[in-house]
mmCIF file of the C-alpha atoms, coordinates in Angstrom:
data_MODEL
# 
_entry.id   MODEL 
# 
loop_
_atom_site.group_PDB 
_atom_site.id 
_atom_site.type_symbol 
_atom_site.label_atom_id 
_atom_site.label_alt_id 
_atom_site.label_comp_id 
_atom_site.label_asym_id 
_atom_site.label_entity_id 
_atom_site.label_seq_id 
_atom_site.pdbx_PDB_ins_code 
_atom_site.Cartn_x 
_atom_site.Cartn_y 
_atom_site.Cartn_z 
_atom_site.occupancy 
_atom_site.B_iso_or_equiv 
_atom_site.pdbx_formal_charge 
_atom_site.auth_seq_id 
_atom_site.auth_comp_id 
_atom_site.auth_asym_id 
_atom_site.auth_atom_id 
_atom_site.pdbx_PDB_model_num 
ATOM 1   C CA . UNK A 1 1   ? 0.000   0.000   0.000   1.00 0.00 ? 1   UNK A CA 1 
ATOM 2   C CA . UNK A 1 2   ? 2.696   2.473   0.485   1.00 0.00 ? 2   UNK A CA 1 
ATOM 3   C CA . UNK A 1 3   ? 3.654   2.275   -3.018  1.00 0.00 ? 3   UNK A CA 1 
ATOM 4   C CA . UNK A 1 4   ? 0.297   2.397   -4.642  1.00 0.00 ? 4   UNK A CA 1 
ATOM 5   C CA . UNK A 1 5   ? 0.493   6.417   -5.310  1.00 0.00 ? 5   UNK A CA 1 
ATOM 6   C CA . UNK A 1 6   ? 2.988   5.314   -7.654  1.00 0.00 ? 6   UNK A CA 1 
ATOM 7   C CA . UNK A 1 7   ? 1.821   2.438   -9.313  1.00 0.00 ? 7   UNK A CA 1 
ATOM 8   C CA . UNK A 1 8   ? -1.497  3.863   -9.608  1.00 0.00 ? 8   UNK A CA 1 
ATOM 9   C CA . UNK A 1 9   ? 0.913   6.876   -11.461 1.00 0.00 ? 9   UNK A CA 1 
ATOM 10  C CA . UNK A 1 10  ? 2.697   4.097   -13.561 1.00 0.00 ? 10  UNK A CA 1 
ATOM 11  C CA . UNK A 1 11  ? -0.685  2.135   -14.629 1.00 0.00 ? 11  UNK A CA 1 
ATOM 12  C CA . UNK A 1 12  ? -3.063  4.487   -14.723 1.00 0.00 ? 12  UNK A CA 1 
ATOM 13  C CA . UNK A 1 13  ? -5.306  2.410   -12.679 1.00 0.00 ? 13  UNK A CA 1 
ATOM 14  C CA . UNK A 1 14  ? -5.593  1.118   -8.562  1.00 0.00 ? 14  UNK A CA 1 
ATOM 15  C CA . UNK A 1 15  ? -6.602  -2.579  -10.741 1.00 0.00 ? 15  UNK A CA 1 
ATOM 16  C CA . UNK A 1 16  ? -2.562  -3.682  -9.723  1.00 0.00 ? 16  UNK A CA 1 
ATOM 17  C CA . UNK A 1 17  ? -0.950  -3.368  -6.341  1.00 0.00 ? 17  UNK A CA 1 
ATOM 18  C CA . UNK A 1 18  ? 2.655   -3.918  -4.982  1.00 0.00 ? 18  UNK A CA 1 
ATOM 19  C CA . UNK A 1 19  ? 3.323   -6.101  -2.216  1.00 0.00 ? 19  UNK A CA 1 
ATOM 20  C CA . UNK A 1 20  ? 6.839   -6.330  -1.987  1.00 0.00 ? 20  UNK A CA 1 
ATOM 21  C CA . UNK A 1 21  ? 9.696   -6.648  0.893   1.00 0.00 ? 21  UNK A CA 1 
ATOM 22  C CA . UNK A 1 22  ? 11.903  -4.254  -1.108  1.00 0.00 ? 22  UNK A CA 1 
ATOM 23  C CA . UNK A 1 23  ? 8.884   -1.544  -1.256  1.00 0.00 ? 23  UNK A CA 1 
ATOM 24  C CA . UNK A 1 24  ? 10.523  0.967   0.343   1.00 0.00 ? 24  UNK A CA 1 
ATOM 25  C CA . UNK A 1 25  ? 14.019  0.701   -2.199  1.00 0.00 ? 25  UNK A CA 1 
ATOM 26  C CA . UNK A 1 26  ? 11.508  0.621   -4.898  1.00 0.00 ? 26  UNK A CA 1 
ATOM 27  C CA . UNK A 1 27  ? 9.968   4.685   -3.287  1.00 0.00 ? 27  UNK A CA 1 
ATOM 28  C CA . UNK A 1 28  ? 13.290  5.630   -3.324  1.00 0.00 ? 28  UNK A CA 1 
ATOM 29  C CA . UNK A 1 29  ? 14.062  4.400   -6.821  1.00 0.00 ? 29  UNK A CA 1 
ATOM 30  C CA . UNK A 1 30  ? 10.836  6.385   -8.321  1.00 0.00 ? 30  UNK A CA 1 
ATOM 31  C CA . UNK A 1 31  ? 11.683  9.358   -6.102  1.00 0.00 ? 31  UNK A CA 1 
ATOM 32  C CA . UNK A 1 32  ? 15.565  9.310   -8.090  1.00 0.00 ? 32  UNK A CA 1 
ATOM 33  C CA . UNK A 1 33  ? 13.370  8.594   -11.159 1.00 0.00 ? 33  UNK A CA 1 
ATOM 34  C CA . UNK A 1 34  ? 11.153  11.968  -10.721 1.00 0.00 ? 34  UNK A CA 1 
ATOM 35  C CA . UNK A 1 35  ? 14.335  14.020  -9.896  1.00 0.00 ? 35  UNK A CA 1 
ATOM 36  C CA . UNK A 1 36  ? 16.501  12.389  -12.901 1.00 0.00 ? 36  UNK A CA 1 
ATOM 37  C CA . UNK A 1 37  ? 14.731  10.779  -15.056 1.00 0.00 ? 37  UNK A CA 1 
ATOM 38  C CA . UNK A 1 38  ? 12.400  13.525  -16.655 1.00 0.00 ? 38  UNK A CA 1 
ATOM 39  C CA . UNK A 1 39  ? 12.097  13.044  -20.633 1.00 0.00 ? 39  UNK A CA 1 
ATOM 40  C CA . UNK A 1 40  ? 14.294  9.707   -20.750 1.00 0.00 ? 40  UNK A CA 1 
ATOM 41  C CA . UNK A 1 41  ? 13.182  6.678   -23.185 1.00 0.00 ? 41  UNK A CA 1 
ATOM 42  C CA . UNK A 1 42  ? 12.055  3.351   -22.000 1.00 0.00 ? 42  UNK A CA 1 
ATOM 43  C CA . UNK A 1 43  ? 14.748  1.021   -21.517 1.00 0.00 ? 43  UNK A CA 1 
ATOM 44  C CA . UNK A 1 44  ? 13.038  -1.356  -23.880 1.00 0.00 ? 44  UNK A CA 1 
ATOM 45  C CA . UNK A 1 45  ? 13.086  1.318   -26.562 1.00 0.00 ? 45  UNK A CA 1 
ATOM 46  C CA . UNK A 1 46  ? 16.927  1.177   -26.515 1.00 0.00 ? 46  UNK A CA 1 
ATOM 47  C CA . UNK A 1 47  ? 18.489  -0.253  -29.523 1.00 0.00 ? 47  UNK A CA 1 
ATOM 48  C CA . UNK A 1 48  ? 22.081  -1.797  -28.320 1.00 0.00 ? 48  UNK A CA 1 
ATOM 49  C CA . UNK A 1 49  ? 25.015  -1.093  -30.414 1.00 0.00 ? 49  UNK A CA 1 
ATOM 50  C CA . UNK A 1 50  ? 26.306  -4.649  -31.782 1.00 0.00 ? 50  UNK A CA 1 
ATOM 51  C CA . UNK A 1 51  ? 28.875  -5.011  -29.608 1.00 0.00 ? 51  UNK A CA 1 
ATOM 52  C CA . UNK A 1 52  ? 26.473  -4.912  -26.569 1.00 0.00 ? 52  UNK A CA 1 
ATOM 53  C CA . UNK A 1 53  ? 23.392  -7.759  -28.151 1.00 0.00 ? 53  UNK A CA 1 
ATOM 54  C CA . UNK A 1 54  ? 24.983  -10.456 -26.182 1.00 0.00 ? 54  UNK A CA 1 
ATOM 55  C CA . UNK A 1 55  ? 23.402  -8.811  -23.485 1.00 0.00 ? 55  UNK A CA 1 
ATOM 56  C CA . UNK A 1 56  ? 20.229  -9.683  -24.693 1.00 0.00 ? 56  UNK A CA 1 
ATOM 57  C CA . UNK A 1 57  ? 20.177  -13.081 -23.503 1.00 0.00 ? 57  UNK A CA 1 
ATOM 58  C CA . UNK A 1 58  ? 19.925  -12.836 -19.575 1.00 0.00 ? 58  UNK A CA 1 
ATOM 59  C CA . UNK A 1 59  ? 21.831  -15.620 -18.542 1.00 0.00 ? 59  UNK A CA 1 
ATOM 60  C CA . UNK A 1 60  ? 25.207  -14.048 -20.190 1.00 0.00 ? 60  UNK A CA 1 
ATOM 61  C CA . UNK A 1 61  ? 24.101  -10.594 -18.659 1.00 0.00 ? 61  UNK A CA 1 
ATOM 62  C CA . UNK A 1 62  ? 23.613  -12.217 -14.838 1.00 0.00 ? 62  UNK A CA 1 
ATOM 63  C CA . UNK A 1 63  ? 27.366  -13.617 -15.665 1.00 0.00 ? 63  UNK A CA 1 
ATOM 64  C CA . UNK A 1 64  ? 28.747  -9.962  -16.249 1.00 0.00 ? 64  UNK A CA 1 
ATOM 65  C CA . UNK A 1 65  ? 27.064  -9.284  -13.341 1.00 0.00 ? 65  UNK A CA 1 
ATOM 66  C CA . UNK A 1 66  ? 27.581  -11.286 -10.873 1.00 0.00 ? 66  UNK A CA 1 
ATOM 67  C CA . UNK A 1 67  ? 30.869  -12.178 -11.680 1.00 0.00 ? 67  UNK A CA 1 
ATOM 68  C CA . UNK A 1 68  ? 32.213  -8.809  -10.006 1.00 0.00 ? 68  UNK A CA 1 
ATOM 69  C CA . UNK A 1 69  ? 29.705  -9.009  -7.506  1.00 0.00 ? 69  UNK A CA 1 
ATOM 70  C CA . UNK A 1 70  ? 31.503  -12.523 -6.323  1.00 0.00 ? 70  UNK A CA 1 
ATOM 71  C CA . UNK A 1 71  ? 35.638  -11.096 -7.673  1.00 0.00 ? 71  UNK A CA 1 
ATOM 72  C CA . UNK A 1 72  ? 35.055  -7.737  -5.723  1.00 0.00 ? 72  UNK A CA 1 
ATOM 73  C CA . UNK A 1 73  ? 33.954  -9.084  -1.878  1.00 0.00 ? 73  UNK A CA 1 
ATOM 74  C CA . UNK A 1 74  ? 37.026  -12.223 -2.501  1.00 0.00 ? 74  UNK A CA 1 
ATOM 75  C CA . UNK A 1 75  ? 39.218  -9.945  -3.074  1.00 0.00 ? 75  UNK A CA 1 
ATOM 76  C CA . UNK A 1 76  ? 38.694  -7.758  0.186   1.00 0.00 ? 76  UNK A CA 1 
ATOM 77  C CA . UNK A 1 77  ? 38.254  -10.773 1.710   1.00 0.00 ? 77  UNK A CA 1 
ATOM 78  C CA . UNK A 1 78  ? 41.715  -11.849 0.532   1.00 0.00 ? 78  UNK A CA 1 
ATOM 79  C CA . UNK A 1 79  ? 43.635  -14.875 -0.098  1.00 0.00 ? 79  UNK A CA 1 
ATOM 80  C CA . UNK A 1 80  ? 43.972  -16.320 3.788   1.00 0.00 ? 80  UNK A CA 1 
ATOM 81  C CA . UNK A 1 81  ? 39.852  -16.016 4.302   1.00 0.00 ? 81  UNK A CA 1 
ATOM 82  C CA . UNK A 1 82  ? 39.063  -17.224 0.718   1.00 0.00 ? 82  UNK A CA 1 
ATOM 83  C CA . UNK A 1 83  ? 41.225  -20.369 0.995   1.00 0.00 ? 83  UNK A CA 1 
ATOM 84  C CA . UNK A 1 84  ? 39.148  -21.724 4.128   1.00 0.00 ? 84  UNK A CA 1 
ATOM 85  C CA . UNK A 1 85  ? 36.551  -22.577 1.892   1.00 0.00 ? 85  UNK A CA 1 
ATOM 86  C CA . UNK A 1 86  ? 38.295  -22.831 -1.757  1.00 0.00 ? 86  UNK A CA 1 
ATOM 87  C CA . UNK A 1 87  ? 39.846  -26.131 -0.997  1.00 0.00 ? 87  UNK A CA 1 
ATOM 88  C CA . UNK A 1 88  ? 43.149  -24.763 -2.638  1.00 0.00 ? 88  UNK A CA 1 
ATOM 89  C CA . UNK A 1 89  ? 42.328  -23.341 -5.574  1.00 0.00 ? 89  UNK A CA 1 
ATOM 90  C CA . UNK A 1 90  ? 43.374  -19.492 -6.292  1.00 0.00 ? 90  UNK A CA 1 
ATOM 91  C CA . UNK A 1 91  ? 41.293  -17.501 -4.451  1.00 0.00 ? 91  UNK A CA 1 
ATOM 92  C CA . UNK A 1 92  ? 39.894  -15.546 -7.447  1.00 0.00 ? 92  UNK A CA 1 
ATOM 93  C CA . UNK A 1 93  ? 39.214  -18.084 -9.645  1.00 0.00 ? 93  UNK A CA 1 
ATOM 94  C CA . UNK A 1 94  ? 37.768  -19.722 -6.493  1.00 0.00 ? 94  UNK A CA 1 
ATOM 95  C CA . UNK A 1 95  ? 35.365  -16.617 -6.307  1.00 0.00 ? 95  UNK A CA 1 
ATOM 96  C CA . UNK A 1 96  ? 34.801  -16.308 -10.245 1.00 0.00 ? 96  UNK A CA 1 
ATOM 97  C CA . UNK A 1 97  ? 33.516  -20.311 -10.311 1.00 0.00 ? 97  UNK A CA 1 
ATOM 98  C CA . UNK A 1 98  ? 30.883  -19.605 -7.933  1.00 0.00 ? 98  UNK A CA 1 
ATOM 99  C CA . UNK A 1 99  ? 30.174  -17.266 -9.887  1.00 0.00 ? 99  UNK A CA 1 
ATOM 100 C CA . UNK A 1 100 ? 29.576  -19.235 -12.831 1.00 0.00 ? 100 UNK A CA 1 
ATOM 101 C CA . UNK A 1 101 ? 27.911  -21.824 -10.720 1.00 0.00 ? 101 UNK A CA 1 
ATOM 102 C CA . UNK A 1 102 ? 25.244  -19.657 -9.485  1.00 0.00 ? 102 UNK A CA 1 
ATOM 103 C CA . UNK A 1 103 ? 24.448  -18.283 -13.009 1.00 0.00 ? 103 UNK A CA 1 
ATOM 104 C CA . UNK A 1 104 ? 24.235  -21.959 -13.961 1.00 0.00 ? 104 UNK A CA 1 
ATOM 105 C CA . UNK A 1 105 ? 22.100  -22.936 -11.012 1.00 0.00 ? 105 UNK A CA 1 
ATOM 106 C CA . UNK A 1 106 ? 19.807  -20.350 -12.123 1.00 0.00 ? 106 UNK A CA 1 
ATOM 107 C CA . UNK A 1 107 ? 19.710  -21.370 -15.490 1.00 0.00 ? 107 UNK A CA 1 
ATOM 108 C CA . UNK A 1 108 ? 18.845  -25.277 -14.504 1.00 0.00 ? 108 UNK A CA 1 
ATOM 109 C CA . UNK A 1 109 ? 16.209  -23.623 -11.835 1.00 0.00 ? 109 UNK A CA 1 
ATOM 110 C CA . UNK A 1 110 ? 14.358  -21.726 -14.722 1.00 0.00 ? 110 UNK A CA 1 
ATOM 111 C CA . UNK A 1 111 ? 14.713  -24.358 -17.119 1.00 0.00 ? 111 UNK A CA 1 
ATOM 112 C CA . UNK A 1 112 ? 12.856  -27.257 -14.752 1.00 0.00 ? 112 UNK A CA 1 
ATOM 113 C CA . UNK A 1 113 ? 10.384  -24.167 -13.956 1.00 0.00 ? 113 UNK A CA 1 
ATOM 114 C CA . UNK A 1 114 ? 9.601   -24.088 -17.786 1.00 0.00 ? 114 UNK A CA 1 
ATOM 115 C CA . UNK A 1 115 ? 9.723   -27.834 -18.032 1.00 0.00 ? 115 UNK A CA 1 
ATOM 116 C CA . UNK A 1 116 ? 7.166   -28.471 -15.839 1.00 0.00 ? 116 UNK A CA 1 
ATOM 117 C CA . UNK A 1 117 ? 4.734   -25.300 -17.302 1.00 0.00 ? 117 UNK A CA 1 
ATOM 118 C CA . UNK A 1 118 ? 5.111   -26.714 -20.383 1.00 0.00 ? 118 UNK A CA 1 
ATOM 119 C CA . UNK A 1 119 ? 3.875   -30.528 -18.877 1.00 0.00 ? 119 UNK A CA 1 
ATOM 120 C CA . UNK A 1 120 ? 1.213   -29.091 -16.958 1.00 0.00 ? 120 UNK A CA 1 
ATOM 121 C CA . UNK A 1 121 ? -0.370  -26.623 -18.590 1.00 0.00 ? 121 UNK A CA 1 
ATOM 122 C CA . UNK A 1 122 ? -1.743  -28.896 -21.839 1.00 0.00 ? 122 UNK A CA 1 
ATOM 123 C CA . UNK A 1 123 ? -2.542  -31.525 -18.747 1.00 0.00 ? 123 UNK A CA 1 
ATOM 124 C CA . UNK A 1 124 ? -4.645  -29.281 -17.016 1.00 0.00 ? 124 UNK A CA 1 
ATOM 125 C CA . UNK A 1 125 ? -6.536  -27.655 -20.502 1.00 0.00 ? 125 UNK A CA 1 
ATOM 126 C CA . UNK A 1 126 ? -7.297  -31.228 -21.301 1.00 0.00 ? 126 UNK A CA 1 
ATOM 127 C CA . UNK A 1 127 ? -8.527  -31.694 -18.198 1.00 0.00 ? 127 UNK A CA 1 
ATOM 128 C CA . UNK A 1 128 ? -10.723 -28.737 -18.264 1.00 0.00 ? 128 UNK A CA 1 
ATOM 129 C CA . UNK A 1 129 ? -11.913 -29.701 -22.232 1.00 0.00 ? 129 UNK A CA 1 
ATOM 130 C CA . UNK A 1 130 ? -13.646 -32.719 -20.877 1.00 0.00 ? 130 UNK A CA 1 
ATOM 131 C CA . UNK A 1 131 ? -15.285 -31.127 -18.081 1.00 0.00 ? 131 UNK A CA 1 
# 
């Protein structure tokens, strides 16, 4: 409820509301948005410059992502913290493999999500053709 003002704002309507843990960083995200981003496009109206369309597919993008996100924390951890949990591999290339392996847990996570849509869905509008 705190954030319907702006919802209602974004949709034109009170027929969607936001009930959300991160409610109040998403306030403070439309109150940068009113102070900066006056007259800006849509990010979906960008067109990306060829070098940039592999960031089209998301599971590349998460990679560029969170691969700093694990590289930058390892290394102010540092080598003597990392390696009580790296097993004796280099400490950065400790950090960037987790990396990878949460992209790729993601991408298995998503893709059993999809599998089983795509199994139950045609179950279920069978089921509800012979009723």
């Amino acid at each position: 409820a705190l954030a319907q003002p702006v919802v209602r704002r974004i949709t034109g309507s009170d027929d969607v509301a936001l009930g959300h843990f991160c409610t109040i960083g998403y306030l403070v995200q439309a109150a940068v948005a009113k102070v900066v981003g006056k007259g800006s496009r849509s990010t979906e109206d960008l067109e990306l410059p060829d070098n940039f369309k592999f960031l089209q597919d998301t599971y590349l993008a998460m990679a560029v992502v969170m691969v700093p996100m694990y590289l930058i924390p390892a290394i102010a951890a540092g080598p003597q913290y990392i390696a009580q949990f790296s097993g004796g591999i280099n400490y950065l290339m400790y950090a960037f493999m987790q990396s990878i392996q949460f992209v790729a847990g993601v991408f298995v996570l998503y893709s059993g999500v999809l599998l089983l849509l795509n199994e139950l869905v045609p179950a279920f509008r069978g089921i509800a053709m012979r009723i």
